[in-house]
PyMOL Python script that loads the backbone (N, CA, C, O; Angstrom):
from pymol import cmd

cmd.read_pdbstr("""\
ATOM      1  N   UNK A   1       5.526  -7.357  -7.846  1.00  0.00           N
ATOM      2  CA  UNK A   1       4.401  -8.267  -8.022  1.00  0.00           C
ATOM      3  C   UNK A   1       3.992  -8.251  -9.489  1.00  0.00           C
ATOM      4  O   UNK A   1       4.045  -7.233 -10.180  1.00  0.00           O
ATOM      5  N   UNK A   2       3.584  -9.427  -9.919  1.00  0.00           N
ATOM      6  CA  UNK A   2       3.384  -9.566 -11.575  1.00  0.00           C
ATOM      7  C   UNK A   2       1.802  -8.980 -11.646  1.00  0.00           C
ATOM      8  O   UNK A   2       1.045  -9.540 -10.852  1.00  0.00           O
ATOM      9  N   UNK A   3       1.454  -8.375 -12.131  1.00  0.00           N
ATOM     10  CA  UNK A   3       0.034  -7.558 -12.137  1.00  0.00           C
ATOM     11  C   UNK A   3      -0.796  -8.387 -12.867  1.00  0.00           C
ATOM     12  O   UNK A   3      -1.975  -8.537 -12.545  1.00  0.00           O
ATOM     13  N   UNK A   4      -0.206  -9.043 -13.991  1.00  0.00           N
ATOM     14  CA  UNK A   4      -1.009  -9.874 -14.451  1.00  0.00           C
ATOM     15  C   UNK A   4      -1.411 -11.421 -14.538  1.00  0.00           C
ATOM     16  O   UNK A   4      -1.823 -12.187 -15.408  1.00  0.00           O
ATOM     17  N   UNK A   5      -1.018 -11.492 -12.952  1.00  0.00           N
ATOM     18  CA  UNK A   5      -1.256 -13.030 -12.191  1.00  0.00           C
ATOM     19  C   UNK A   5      -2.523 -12.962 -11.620  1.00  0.00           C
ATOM     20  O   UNK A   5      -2.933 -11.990 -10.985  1.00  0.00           O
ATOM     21  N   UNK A   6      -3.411 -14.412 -11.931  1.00  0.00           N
ATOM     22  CA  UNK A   6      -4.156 -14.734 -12.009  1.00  0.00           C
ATOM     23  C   UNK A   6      -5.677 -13.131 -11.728  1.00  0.00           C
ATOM     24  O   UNK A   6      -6.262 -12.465 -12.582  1.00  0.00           O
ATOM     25  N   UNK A   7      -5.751 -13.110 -10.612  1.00  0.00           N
ATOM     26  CA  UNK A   7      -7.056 -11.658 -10.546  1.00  0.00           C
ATOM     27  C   UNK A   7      -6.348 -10.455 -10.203  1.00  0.00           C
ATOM     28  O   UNK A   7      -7.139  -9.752  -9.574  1.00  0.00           O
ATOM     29  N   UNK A   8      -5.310  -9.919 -10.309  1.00  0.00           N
ATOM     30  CA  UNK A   8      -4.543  -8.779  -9.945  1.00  0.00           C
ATOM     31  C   UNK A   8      -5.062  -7.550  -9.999  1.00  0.00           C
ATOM     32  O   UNK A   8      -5.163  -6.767  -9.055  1.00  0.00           O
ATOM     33  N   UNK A   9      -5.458  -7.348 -11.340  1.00  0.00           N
ATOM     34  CA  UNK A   9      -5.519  -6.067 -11.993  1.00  0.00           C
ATOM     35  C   UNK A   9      -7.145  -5.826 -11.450  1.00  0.00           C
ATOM     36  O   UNK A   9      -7.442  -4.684 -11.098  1.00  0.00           O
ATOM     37  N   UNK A  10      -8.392  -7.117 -11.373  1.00  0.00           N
ATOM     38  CA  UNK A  10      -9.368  -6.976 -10.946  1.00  0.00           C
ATOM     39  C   UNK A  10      -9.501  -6.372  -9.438  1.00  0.00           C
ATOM     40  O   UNK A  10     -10.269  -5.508  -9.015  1.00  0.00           O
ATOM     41  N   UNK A  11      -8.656  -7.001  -8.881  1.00  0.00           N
ATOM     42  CA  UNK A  11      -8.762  -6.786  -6.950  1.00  0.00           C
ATOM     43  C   UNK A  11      -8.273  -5.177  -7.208  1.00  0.00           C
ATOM     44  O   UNK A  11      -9.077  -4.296  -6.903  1.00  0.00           O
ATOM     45  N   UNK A  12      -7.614  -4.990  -7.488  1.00  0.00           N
ATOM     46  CA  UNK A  12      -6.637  -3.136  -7.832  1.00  0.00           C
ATOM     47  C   UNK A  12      -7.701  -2.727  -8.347  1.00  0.00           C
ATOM     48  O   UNK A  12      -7.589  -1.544  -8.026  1.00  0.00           O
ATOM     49  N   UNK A  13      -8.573  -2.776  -8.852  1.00  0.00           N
ATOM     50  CA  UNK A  13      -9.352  -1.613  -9.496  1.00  0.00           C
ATOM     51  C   UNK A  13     -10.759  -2.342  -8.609  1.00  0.00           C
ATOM     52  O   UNK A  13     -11.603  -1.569  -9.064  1.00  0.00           O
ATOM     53  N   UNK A  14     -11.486  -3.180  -7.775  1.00  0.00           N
ATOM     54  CA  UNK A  14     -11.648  -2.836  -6.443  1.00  0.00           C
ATOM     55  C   UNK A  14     -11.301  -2.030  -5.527  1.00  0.00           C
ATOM     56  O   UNK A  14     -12.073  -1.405  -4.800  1.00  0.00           O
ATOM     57  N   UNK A  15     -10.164  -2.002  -5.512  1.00  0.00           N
ATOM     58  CA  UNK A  15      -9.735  -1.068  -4.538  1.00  0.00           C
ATOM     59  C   UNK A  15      -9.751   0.136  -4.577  1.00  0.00           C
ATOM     60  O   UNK A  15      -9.762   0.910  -3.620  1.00  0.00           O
ATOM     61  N   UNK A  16      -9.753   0.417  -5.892  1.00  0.00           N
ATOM     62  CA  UNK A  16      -9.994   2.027  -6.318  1.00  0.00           C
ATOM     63  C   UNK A  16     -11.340   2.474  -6.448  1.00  0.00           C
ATOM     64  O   UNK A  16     -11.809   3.583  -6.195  1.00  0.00           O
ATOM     65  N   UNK A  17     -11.874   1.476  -6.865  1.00  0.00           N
ATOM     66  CA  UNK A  17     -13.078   1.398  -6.992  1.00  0.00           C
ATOM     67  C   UNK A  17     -13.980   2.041  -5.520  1.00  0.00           C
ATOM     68  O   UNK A  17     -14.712   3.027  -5.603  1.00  0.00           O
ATOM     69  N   UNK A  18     -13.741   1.237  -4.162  1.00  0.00           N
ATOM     70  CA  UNK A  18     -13.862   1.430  -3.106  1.00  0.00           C
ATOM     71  C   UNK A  18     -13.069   2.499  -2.344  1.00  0.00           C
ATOM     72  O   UNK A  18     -13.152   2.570  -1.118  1.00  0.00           O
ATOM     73  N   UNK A  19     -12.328   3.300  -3.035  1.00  0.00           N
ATOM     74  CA  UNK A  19     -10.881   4.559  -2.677  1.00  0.00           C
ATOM     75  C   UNK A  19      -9.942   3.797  -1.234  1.00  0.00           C
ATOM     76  O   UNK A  19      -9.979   4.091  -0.040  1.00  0.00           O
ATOM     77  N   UNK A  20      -9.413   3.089  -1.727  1.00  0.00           N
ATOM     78  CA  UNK A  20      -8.801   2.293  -0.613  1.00  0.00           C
ATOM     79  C   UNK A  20      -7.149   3.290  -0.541  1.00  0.00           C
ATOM     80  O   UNK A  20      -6.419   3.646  -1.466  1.00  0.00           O
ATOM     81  N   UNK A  21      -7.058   3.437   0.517  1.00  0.00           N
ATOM     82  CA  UNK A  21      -5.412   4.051   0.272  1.00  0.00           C
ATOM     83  C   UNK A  21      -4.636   3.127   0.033  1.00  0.00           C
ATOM     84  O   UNK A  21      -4.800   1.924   0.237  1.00  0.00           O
ATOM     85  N   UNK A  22      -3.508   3.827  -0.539  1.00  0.00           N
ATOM     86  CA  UNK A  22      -2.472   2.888  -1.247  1.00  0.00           C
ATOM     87  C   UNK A  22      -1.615   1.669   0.094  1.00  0.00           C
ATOM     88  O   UNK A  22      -1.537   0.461  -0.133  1.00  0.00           O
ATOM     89  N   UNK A  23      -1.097   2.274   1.333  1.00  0.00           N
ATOM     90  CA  UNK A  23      -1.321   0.900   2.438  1.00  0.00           C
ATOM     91  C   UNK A  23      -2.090  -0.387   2.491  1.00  0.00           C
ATOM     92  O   UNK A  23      -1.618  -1.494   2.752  1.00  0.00           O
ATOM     93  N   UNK A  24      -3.772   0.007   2.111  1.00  0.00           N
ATOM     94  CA  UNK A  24      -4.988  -0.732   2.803  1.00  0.00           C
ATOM     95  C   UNK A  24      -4.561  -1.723   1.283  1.00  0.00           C
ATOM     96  O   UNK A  24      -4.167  -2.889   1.312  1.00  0.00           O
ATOM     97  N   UNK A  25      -4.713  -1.114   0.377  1.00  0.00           N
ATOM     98  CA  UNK A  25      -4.335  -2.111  -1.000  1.00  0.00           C
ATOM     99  C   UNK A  25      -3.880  -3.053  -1.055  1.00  0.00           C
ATOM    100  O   UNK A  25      -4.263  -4.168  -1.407  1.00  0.00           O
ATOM    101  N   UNK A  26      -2.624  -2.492  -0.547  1.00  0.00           N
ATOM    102  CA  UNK A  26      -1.278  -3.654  -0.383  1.00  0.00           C
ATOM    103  C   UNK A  26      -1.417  -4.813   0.719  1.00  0.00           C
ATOM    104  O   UNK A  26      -0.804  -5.879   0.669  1.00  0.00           O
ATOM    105  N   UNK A  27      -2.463  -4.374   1.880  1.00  0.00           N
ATOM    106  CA  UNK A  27      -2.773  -5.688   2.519  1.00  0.00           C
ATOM    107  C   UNK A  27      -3.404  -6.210   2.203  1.00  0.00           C
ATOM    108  O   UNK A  27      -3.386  -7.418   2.437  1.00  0.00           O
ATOM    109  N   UNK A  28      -4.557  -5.514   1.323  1.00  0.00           N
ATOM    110  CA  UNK A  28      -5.603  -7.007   0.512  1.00  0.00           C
ATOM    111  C   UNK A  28      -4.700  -7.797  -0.374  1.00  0.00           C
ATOM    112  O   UNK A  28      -4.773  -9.017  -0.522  1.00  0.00           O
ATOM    113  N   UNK A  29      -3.851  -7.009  -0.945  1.00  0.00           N
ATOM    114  CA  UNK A  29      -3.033  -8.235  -2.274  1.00  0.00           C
ATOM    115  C   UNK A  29      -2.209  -9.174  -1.158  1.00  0.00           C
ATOM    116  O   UNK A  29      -2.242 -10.404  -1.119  1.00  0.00           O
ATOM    117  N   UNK A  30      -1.609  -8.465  -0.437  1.00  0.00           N
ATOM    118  CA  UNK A  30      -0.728  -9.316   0.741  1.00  0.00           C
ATOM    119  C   UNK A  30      -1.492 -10.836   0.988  1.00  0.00           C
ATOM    120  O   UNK A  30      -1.197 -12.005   0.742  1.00  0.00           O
ATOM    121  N   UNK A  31      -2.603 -10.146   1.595  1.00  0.00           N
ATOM    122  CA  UNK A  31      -3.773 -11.297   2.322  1.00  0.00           C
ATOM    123  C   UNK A  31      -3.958 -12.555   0.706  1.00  0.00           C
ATOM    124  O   UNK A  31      -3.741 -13.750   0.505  1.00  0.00           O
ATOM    125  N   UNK A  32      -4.283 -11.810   0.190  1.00  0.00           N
ATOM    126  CA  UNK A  32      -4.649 -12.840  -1.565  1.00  0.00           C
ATOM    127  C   UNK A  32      -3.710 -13.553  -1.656  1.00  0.00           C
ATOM    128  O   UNK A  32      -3.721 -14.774  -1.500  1.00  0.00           O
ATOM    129  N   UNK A  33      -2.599 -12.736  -1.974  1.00  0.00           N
ATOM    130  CA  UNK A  33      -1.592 -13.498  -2.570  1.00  0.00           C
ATOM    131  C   UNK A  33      -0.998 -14.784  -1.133  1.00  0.00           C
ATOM    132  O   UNK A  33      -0.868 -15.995  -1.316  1.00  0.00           O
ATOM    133  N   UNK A  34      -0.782 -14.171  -0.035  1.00  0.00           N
ATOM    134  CA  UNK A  34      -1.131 -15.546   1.006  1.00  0.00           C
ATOM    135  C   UNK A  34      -2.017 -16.657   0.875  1.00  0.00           C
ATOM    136  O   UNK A  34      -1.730 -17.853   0.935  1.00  0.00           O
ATOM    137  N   UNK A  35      -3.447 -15.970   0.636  1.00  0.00           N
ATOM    138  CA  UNK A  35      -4.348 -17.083   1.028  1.00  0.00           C
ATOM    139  C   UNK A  35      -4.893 -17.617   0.027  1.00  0.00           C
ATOM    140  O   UNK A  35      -5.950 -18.242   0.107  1.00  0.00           O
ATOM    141  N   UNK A  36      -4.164 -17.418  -1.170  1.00  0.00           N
ATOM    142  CA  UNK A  36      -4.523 -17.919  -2.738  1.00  0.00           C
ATOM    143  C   UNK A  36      -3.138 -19.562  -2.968  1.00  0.00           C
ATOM    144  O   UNK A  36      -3.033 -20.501  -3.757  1.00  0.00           O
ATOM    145  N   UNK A  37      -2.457 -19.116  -1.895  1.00  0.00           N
ATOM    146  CA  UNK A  37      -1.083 -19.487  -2.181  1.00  0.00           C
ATOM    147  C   UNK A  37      -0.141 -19.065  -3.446  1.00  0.00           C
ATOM    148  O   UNK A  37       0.345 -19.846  -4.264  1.00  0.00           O
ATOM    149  N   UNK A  38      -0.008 -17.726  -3.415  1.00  0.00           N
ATOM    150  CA  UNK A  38       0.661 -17.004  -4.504  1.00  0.00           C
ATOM    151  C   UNK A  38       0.116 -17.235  -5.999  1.00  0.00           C
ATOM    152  O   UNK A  38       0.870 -17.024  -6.949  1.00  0.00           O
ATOM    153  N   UNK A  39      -1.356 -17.721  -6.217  1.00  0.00           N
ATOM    154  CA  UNK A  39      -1.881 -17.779  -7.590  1.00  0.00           C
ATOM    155  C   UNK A  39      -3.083 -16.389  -7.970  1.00  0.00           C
ATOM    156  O   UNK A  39      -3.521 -16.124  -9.090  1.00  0.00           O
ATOM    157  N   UNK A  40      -3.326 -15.846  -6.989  1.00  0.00           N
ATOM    158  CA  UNK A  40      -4.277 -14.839  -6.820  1.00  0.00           C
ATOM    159  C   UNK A  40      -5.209 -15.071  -7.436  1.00  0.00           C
ATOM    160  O   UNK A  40      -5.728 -14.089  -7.966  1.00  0.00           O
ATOM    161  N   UNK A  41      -5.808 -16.309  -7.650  1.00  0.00           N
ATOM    162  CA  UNK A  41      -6.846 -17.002  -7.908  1.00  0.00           C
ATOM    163  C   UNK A  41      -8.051 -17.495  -6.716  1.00  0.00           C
ATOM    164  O   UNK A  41      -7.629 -17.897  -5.632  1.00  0.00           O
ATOM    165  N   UNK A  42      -9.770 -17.440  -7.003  1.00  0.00           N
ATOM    166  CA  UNK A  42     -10.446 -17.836  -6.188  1.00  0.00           C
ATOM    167  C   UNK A  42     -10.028 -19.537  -5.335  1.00  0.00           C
ATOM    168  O   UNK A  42      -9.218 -20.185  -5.998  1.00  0.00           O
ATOM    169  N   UNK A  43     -10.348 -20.007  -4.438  1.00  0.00           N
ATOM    170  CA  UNK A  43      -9.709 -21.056  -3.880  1.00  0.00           C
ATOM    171  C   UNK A  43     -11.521 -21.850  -3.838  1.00  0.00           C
ATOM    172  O   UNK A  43     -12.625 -21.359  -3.601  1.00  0.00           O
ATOM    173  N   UNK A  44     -11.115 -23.085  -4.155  1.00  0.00           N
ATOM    174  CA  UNK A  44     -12.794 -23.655  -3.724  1.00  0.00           C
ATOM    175  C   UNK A  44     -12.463 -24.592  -2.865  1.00  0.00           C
ATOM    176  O   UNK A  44     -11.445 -25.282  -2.910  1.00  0.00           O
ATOM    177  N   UNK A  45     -13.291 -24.630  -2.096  1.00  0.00           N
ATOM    178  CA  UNK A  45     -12.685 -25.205  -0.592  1.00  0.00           C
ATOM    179  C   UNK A  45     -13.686 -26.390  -0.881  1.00  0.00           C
ATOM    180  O   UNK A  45     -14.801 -26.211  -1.371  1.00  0.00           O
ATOM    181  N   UNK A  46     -13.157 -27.654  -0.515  1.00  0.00           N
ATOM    182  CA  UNK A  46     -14.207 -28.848  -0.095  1.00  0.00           C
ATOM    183  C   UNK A  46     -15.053 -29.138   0.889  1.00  0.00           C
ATOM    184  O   UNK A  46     -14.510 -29.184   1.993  1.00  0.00           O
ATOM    185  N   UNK A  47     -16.230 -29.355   0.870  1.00  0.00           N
ATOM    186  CA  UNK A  47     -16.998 -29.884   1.528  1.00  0.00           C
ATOM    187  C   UNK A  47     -17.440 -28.231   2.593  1.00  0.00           C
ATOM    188  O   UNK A  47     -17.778 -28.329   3.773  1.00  0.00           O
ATOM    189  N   UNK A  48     -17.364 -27.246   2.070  1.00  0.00           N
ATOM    190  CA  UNK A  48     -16.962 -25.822   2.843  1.00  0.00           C
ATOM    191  C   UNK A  48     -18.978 -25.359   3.548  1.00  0.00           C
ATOM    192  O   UNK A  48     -19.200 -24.772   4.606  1.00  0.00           O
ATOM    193  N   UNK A  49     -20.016 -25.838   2.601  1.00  0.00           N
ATOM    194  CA  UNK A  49     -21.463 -25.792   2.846  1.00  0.00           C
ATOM    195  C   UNK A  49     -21.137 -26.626   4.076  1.00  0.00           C
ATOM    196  O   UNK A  49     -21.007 -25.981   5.116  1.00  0.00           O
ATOM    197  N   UNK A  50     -20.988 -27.891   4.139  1.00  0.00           N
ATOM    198  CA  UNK A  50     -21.211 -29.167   4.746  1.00  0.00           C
ATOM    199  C   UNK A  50     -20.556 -28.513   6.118  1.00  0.00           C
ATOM    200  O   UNK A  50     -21.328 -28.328   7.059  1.00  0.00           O
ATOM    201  N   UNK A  51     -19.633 -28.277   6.219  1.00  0.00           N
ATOM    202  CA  UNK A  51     -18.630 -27.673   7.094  1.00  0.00           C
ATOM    203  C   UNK A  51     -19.189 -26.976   7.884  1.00  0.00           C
ATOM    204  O   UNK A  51     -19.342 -27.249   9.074  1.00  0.00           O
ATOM    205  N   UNK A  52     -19.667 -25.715   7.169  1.00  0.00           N
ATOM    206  CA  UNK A  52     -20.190 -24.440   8.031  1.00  0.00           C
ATOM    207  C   UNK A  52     -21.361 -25.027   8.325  1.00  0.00           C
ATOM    208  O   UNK A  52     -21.551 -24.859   9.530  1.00  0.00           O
ATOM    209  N   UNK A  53     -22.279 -25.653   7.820  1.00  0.00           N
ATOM    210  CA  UNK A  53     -23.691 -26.521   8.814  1.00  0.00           C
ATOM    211  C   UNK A  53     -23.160 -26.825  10.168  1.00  0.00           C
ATOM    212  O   UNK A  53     -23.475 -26.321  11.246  1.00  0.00           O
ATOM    213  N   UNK A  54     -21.952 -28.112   9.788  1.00  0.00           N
ATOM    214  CA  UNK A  54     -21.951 -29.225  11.267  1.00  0.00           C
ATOM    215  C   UNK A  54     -21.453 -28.282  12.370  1.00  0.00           C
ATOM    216  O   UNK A  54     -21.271 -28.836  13.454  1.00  0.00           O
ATOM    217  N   UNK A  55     -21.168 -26.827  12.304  1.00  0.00           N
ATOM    218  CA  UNK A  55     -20.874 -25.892  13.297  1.00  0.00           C
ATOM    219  C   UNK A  55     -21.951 -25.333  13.792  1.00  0.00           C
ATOM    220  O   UNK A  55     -21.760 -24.876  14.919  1.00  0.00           O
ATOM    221  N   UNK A  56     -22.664 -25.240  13.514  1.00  0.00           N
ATOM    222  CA  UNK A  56     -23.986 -24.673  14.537  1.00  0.00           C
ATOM    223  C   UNK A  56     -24.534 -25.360  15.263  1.00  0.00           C
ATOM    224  O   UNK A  56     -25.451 -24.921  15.957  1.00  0.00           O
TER     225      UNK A  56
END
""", "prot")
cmd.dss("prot")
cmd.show_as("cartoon", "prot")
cmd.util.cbc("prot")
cmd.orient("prot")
């Protein structure tokens, strides 16, 4: 994994930060790097306020 793609090095020193074992780590980057679509960047979702209202 390139460490210095997009928030890498930030989420990793979260994790240490929080003493995450070296497993639990690797599924947060797992999960990121999935749900970033491999940019490990924040995602801004549209209309995401509006959204979570019309559900209640």
């Amino acid at each position: 994994m390139n460490l210095n793609l997009g928030d890498t090095r930030r989420i990793i020193s979260t994790c240490l930060k929080y003493n995450l074992l070296r497993n639990q780590a690797a599924d947060v980057l797992a999960t990121v790097f999935w749900e970033t679509v491999r940019t490990m960047k924040p995602a801004h979702e549209m209309d995401g306020e509006k959204d979570l209202h019309s559900k209640k």
